[in-house]
PDB file of N, H, CA, C and O in Angstrom:
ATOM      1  N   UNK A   1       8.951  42.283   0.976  1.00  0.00           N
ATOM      2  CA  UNK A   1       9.571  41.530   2.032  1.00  0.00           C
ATOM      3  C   UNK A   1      10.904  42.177   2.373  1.00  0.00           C
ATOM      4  O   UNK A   1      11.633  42.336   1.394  1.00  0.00           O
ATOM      5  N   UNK A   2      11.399  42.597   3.571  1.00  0.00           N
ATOM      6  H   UNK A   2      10.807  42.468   4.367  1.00  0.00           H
ATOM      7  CA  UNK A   2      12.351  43.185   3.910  1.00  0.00           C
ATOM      8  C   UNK A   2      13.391  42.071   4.339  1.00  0.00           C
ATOM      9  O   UNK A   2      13.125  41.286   5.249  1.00  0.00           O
ATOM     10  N   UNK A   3      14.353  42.044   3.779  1.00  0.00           N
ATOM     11  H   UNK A   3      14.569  42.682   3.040  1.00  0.00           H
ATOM     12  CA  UNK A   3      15.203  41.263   3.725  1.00  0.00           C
ATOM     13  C   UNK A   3      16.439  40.874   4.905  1.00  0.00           C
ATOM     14  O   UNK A   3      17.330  41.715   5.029  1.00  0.00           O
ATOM     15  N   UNK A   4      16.506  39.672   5.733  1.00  0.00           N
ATOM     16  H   UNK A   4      15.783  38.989   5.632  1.00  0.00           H
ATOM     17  CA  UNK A   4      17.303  39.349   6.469  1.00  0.00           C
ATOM     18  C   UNK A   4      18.420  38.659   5.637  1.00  0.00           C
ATOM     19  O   UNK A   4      18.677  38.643   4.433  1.00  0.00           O
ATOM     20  N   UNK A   5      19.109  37.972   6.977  1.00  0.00           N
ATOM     21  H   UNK A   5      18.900  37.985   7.955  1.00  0.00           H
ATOM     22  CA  UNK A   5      20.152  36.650   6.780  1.00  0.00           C
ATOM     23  C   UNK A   5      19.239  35.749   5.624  1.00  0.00           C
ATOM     24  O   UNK A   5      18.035  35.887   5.835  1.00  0.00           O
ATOM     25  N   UNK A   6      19.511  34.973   4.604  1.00  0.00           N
ATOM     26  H   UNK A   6      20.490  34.861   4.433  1.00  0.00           H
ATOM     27  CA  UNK A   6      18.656  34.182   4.017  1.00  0.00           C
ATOM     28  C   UNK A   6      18.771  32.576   4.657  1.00  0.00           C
ATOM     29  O   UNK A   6      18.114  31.594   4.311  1.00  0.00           O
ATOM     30  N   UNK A   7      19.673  32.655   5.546  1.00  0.00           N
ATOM     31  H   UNK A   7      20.207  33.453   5.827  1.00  0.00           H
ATOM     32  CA  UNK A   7      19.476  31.546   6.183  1.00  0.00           C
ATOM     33  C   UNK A   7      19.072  31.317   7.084  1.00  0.00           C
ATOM     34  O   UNK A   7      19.600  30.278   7.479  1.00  0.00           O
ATOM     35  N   UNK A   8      18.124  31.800   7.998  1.00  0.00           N
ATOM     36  H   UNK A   8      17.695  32.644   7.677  1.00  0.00           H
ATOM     37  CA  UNK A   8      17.206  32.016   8.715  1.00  0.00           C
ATOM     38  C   UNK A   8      16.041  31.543   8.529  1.00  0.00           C
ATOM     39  O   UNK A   8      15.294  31.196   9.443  1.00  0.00           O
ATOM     40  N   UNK A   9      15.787  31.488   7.358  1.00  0.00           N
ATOM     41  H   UNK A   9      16.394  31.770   6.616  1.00  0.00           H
ATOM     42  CA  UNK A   9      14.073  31.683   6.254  1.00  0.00           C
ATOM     43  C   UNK A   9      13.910  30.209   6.408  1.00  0.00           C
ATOM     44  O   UNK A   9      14.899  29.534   6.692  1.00  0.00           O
ATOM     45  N   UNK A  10      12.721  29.645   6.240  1.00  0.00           N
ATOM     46  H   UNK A  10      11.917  30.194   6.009  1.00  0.00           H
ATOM     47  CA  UNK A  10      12.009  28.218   6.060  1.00  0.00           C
ATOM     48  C   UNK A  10      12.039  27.971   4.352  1.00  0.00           C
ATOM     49  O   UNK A  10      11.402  28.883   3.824  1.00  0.00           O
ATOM     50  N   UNK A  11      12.499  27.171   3.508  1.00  0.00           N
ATOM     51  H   UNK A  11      13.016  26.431   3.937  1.00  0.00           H
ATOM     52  CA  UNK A  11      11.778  27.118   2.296  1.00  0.00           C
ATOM     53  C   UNK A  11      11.035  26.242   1.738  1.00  0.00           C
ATOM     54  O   UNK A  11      10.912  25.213   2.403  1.00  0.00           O
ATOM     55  N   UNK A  12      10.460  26.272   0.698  1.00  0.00           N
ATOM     56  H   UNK A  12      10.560  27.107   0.158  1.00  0.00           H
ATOM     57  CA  UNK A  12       8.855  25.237   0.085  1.00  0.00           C
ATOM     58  C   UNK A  12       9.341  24.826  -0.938  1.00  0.00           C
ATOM     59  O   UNK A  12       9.908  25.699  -1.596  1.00  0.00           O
ATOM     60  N   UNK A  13       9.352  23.768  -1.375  1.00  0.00           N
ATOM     61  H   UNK A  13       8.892  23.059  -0.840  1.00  0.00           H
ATOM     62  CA  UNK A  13       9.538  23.023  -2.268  1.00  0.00           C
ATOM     63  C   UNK A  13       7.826  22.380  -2.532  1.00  0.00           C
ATOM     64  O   UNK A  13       7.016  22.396  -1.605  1.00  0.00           O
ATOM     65  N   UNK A  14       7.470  21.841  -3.918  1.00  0.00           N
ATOM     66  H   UNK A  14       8.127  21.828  -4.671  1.00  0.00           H
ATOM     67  CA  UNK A  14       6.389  21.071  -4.102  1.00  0.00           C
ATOM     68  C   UNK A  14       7.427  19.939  -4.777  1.00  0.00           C
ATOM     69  O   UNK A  14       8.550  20.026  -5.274  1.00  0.00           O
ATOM     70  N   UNK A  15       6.386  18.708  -4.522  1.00  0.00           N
ATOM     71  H   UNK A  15       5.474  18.637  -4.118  1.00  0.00           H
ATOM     72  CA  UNK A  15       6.413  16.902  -4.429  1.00  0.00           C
ATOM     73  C   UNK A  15       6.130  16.719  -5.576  1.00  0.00           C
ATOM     74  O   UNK A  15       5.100  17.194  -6.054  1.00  0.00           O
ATOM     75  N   UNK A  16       6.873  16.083  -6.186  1.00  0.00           N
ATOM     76  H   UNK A  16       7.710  15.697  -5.797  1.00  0.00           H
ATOM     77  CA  UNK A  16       6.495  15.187  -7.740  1.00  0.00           C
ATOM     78  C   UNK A  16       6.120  14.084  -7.641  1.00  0.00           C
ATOM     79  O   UNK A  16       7.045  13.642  -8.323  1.00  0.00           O
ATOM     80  N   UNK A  17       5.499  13.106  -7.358  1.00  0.00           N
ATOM     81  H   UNK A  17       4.748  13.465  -6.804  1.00  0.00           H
ATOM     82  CA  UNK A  17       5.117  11.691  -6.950  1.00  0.00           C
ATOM     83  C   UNK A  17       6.180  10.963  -7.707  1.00  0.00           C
ATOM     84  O   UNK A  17       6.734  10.010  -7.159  1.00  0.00           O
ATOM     85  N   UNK A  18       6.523  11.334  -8.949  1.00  0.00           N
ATOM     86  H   UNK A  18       6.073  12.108  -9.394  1.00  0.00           H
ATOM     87  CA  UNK A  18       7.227  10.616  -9.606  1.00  0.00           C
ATOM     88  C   UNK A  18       9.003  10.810  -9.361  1.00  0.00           C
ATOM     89  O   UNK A  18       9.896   9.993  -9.587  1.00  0.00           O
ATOM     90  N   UNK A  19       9.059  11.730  -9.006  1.00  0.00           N
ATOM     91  H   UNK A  19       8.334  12.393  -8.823  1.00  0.00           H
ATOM     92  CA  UNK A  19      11.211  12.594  -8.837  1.00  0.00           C
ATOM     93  C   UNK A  19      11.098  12.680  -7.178  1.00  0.00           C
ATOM     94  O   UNK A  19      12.163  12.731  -6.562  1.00  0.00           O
ATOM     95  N   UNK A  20      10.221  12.694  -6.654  1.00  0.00           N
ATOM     96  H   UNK A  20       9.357  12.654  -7.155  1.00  0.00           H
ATOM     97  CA  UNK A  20      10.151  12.792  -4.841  1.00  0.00           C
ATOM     98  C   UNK A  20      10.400  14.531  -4.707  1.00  0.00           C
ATOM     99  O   UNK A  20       9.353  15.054  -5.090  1.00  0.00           O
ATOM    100  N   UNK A  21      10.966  15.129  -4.481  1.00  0.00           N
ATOM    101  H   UNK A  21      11.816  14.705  -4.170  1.00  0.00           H
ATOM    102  CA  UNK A  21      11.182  16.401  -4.228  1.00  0.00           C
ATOM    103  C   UNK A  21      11.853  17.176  -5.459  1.00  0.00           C
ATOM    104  O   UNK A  21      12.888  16.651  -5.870  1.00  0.00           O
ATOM    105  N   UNK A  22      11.329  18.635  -6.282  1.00  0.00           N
ATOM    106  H   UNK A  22      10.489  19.062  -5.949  1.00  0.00           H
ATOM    107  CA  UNK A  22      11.299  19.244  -7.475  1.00  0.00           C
ATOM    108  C   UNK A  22      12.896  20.003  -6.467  1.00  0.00           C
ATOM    109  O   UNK A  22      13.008  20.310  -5.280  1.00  0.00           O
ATOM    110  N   UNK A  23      13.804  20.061  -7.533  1.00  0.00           N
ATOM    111  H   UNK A  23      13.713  19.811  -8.497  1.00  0.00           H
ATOM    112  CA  UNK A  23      14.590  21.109  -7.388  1.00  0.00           C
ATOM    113  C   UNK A  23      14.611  22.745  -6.819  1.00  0.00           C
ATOM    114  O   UNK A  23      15.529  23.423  -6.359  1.00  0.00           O
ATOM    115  N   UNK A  24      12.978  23.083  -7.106  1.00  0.00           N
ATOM    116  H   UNK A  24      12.232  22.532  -7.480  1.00  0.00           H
ATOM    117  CA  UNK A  24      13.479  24.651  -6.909  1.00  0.00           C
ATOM    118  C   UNK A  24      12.367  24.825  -5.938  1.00  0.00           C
ATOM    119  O   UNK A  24      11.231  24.360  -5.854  1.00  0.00           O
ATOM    120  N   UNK A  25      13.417  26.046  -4.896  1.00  0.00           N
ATOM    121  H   UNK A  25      14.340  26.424  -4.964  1.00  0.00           H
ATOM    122  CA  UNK A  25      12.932  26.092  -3.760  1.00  0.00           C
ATOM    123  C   UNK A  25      12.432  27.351  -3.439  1.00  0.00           C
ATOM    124  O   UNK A  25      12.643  28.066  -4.419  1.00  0.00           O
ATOM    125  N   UNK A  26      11.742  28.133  -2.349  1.00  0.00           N
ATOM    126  H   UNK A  26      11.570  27.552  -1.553  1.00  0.00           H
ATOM    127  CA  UNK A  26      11.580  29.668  -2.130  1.00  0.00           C
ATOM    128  C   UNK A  26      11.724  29.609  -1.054  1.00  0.00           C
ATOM    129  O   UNK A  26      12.230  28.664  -0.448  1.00  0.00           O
ATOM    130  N   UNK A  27      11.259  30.726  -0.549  1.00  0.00           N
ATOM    131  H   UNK A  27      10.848  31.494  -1.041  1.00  0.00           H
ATOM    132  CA  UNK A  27      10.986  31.040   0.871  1.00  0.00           C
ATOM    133  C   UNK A  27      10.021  31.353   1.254  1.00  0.00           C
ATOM    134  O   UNK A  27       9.611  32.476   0.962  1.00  0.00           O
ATOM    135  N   UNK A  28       9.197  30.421   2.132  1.00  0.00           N
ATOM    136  H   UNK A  28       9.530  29.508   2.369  1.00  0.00           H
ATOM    137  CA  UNK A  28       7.621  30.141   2.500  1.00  0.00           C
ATOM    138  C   UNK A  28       7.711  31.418   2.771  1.00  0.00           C
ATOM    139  O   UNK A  28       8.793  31.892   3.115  1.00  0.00           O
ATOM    140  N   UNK A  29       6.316  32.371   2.635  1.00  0.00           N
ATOM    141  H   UNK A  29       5.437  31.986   2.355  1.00  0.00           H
ATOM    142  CA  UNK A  29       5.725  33.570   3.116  1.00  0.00           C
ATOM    143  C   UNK A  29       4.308  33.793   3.863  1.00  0.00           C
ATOM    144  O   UNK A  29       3.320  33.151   3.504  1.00  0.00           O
ATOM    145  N   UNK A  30       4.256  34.673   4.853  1.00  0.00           N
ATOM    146  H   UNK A  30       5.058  35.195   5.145  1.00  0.00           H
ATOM    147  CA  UNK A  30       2.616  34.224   4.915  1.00  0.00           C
ATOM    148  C   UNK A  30       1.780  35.459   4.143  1.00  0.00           C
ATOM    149  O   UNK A  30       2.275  36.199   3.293  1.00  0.00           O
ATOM    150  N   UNK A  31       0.478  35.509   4.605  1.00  0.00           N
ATOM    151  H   UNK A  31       0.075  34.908   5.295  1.00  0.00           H
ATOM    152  CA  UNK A  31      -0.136  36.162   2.848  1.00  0.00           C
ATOM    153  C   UNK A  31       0.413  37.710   3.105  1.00  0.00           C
ATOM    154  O   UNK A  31      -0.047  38.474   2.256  1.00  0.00           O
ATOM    155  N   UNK A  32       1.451  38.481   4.256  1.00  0.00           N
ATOM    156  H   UNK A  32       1.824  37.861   4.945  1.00  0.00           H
ATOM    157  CA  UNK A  32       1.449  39.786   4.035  1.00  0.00           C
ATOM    158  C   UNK A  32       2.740  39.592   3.609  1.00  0.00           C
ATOM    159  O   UNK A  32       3.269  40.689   3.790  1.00  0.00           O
ATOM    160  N   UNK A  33       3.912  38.525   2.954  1.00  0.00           N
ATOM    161  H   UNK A  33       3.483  37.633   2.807  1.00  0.00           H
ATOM    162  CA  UNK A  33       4.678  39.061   2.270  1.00  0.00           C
ATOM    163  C   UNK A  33       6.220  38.352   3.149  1.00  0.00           C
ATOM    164  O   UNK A  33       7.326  38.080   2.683  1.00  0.00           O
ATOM    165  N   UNK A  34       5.586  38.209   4.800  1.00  0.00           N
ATOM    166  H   UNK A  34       4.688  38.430   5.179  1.00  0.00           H
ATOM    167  CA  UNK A  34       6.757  37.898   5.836  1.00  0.00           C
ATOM    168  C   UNK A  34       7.274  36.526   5.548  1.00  0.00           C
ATOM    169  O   UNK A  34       6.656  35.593   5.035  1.00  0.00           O
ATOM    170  N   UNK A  35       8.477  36.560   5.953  1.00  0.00           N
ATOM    171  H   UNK A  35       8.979  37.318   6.370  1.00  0.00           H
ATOM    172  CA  UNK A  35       9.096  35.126   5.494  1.00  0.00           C
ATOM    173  C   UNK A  35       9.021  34.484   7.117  1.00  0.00           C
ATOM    174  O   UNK A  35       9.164  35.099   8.174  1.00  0.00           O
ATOM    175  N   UNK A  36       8.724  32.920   6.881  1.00  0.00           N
ATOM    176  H   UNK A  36       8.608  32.420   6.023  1.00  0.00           H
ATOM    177  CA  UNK A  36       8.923  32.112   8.018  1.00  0.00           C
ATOM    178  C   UNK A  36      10.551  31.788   8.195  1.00  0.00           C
ATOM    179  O   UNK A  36      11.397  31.590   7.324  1.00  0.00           O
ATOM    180  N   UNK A  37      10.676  31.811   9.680  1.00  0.00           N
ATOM    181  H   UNK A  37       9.988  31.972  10.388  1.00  0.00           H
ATOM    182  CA  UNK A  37      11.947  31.582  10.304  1.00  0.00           C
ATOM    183  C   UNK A  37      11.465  30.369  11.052  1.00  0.00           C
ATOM    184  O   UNK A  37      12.355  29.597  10.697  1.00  0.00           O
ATOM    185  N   UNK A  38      10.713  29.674  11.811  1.00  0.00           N
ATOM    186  H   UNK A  38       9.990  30.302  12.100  1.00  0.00           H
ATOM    187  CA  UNK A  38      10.241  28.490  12.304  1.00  0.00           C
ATOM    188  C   UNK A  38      10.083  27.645  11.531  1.00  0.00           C
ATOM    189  O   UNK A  38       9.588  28.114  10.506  1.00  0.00           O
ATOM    190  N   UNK A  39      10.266  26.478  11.465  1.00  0.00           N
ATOM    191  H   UNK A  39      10.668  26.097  12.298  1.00  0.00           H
ATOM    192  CA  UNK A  39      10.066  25.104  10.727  1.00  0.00           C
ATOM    193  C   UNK A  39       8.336  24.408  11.367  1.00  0.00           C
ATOM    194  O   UNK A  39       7.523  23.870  10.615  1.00  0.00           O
ATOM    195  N   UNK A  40       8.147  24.592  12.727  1.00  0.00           N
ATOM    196  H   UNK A  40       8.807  25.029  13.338  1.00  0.00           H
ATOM    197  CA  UNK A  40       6.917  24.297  13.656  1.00  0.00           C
ATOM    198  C   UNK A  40       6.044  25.631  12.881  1.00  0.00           C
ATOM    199  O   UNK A  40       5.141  25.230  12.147  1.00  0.00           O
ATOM    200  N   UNK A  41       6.158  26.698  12.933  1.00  0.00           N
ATOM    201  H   UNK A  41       6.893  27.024  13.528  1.00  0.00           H
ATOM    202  CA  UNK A  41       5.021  27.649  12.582  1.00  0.00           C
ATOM    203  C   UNK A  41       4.912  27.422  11.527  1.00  0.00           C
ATOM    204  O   UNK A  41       3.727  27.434  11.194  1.00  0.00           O
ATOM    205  N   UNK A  42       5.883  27.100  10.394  1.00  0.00           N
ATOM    206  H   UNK A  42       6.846  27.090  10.665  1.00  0.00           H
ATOM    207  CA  UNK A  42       5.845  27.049   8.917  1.00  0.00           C
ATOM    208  C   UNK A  42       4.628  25.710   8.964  1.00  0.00           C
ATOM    209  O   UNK A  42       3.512  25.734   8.447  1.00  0.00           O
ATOM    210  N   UNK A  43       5.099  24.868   9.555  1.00  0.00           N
ATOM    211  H   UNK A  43       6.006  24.849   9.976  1.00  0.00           H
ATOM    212  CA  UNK A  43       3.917  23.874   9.113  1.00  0.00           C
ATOM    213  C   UNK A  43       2.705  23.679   9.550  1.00  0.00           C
ATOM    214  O   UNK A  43       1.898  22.945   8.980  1.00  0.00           O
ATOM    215  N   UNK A  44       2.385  24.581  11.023  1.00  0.00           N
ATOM    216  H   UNK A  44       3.041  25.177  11.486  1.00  0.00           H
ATOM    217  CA  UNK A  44       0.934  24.953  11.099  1.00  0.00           C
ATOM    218  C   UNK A  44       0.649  25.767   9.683  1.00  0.00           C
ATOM    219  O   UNK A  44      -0.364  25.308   9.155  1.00  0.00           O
ATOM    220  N   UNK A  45       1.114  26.607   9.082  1.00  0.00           N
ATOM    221  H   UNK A  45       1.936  26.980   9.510  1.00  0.00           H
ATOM    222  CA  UNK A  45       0.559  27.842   8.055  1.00  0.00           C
ATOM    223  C   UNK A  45       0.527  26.692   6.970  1.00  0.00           C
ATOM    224  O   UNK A  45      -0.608  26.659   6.496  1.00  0.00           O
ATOM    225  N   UNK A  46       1.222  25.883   6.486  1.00  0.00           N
ATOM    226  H   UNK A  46       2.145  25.911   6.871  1.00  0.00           H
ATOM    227  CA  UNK A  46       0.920  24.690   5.466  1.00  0.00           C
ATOM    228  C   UNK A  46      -0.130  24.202   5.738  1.00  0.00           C
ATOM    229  O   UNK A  46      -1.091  24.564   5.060  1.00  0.00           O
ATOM    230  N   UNK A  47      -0.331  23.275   6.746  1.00  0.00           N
ATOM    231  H   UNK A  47       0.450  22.981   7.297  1.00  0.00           H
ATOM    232  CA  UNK A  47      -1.458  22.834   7.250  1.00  0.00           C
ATOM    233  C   UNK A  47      -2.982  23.331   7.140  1.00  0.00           C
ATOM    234  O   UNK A  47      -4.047  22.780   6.865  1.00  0.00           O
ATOM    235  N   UNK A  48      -2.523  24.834   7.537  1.00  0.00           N
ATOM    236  H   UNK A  48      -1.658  25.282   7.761  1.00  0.00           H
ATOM    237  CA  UNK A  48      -3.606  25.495   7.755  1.00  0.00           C
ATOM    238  C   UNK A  48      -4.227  25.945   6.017  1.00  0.00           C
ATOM    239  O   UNK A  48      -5.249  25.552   5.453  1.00  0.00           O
ATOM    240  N   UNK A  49      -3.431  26.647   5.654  1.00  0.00           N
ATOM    241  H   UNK A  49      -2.601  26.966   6.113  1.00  0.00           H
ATOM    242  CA  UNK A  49      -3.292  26.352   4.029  1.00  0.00           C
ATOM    243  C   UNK A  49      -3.517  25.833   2.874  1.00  0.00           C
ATOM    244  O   UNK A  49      -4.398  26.202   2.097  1.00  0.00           O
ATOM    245  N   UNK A  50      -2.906  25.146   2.738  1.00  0.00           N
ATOM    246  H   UNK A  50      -2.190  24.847   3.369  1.00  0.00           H
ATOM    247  CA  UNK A  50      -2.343  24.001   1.941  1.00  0.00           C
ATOM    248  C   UNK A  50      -3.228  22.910   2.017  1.00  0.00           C
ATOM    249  O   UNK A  50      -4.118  22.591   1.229  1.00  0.00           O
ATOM    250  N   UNK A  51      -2.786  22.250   3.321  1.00  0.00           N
ATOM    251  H   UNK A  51      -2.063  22.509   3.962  1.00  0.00           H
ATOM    252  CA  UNK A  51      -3.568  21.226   3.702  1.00  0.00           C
ATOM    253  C   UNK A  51      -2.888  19.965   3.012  1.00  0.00           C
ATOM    254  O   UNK A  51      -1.676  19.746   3.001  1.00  0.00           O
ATOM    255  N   UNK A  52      -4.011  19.067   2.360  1.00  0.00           N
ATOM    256  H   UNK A  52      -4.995  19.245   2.368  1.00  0.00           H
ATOM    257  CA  UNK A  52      -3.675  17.808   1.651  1.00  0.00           C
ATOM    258  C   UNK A  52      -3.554  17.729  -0.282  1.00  0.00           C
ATOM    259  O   UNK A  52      -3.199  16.923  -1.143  1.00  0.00           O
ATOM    260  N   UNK A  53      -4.217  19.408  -0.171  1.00  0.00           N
ATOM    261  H   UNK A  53      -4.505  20.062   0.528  1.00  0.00           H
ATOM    262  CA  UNK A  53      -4.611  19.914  -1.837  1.00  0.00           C
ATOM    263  C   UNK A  53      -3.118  19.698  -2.815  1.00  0.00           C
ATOM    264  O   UNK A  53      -3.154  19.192  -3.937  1.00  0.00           O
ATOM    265  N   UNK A  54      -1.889  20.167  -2.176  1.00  0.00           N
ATOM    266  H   UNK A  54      -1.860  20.578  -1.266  1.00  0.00           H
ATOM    267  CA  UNK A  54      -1.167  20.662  -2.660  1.00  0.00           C
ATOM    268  C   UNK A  54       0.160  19.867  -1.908  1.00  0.00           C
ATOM    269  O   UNK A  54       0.223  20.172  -0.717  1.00  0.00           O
ATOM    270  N   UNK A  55       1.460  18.713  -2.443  1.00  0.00           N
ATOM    271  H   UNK A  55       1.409  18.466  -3.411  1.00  0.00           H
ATOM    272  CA  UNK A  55       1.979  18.547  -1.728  1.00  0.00           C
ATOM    273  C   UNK A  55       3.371  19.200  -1.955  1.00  0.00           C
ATOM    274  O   UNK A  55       3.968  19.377  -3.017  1.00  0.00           O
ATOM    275  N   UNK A  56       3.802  19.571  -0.443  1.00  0.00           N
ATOM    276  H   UNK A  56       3.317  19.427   0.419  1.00  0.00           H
ATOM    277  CA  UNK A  56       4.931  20.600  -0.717  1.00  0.00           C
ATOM    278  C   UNK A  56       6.169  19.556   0.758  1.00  0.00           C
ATOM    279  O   UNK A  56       5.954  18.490   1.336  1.00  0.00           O
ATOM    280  N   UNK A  57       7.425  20.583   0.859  1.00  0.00           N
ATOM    281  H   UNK A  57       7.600  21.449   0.390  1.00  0.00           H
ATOM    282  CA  UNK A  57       8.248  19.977   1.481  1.00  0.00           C
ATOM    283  C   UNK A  57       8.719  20.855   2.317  1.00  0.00           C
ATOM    284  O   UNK A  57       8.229  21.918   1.936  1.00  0.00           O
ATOM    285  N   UNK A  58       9.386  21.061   3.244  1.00  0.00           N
ATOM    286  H   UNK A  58       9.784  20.197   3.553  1.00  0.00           H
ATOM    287  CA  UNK A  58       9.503  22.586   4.048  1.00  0.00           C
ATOM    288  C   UNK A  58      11.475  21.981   4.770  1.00  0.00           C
ATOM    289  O   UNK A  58      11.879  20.914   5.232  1.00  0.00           O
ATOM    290  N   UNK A  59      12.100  23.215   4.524  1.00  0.00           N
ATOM    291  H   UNK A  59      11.771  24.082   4.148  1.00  0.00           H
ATOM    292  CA  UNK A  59      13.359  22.987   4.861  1.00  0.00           C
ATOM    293  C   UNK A  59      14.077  24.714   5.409  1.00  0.00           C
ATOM    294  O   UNK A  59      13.871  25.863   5.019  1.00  0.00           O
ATOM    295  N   UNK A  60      14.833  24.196   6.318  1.00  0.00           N
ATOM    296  H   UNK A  60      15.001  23.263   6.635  1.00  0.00           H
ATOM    297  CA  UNK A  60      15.733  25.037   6.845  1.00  0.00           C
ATOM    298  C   UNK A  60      16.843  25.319   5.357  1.00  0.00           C
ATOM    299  O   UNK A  60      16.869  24.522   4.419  1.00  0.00           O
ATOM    300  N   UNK A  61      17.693  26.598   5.411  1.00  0.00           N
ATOM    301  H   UNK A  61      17.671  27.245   6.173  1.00  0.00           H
ATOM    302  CA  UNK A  61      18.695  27.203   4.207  1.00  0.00           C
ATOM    303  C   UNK A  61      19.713  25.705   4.303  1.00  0.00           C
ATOM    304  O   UNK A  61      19.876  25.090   3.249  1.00  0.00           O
ATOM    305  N   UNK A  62      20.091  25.396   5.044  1.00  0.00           N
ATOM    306  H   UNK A  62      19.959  25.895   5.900  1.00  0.00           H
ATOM    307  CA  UNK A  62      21.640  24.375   5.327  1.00  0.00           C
ATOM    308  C   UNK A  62      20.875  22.751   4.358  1.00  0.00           C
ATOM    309  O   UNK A  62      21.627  22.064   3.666  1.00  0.00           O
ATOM    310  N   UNK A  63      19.085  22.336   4.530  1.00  0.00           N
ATOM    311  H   UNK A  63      18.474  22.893   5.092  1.00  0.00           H
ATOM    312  CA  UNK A  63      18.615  21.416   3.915  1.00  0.00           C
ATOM    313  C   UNK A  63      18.171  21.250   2.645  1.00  0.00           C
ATOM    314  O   UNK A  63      17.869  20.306   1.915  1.00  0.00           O
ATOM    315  N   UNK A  64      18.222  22.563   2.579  1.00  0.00           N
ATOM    316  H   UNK A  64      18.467  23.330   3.172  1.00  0.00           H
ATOM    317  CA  UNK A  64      16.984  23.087   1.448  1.00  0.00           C
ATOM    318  C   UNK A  64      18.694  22.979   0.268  1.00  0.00           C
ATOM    319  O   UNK A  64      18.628  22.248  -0.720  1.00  0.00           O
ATOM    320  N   UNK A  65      19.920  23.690   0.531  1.00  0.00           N
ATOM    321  H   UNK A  65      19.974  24.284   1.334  1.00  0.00           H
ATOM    322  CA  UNK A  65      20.958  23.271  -0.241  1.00  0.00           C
ATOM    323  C   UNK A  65      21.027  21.770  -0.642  1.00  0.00           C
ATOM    324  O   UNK A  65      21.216  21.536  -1.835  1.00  0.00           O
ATOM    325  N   UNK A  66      20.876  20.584   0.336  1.00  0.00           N
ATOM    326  H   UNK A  66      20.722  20.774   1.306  1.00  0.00           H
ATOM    327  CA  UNK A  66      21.162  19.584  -0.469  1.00  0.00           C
ATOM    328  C   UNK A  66      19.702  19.142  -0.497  1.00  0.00           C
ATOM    329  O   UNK A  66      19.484  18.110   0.138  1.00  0.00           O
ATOM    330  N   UNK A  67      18.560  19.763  -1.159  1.00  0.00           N
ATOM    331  H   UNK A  67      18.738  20.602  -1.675  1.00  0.00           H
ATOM    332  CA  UNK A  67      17.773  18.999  -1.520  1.00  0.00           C
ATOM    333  C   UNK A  67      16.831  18.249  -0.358  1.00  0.00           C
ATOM    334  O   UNK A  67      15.717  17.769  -0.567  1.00  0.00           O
ATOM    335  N   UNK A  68      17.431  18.263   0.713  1.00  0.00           N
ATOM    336  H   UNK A  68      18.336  18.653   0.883  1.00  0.00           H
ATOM    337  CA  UNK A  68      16.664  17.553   1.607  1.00  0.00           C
ATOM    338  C   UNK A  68      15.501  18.367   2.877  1.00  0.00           C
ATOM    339  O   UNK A  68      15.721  19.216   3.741  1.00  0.00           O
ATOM    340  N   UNK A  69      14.041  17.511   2.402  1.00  0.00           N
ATOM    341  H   UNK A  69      13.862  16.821   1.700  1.00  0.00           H
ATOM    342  CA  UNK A  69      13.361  18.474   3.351  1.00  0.00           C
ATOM    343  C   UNK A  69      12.986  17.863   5.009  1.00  0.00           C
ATOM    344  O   UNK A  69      12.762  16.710   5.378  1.00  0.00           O
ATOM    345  N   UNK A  70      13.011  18.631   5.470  1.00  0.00           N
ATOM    346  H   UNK A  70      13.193  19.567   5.171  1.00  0.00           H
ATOM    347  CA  UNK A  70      12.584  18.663   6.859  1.00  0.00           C
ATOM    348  C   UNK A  70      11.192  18.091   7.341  1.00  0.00           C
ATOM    349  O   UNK A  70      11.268  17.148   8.128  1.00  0.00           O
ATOM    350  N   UNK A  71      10.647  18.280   7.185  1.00  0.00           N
ATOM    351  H   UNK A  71      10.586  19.046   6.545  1.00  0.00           H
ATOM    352  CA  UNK A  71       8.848  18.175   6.751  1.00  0.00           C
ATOM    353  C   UNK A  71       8.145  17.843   6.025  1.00  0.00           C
ATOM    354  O   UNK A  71       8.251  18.807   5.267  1.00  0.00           O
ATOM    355  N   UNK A  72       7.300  17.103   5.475  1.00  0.00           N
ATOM    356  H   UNK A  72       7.215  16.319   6.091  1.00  0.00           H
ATOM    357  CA  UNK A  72       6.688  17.052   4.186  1.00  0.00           C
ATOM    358  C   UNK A  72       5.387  16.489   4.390  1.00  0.00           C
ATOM    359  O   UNK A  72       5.224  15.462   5.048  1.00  0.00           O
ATOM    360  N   UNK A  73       4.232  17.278   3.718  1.00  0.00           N
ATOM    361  H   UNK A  73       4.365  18.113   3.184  1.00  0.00           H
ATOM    362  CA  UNK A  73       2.411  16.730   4.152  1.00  0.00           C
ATOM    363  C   UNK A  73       2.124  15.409   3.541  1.00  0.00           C
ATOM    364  O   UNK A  73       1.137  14.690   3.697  1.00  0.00           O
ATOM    365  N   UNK A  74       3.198  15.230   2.801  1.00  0.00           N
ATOM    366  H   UNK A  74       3.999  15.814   2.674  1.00  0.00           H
ATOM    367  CA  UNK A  74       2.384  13.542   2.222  1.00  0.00           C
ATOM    368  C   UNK A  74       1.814  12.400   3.133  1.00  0.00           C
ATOM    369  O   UNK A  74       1.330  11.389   2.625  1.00  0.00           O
TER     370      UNK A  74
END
């Protein structure tokens, strides 16, 4: 992954049913490695993805600092 601004990037968090959102976060990728900059494309590629299998949380760099996500498939 060739590296930008890191605040640009979308990041993924997964859902604990029990704590609501896990502490540690990344930066969503799609399968060649590219990092998402859209919050809307990031969650078609979850969707598309992911789906209902797996629950995750999706945040901009400024949300993803305090913990708080933007999005979430639950």
């Amino acid at each position: 992954m060739k590296m930008k601004n890191i605040e640009q990037f979308v990041f993924i968090t997964t859902i604990d049913i029990h704590k609501e959102f896990q502490e540690d976060w990344e930066i969503l990728t799609d399968f060649d490695g590219n990092p998402f900059t859209s919050i809307d494309e990031a969650k078609e590629f979850v969707r598309l993805t992911i789906g209902k299998f797996k629950k995750v949380g999706l945040a901009n760099f400024n949300q993803m600092k305090m913990s708080n996500a933007q999005w979430n498939n639950l």
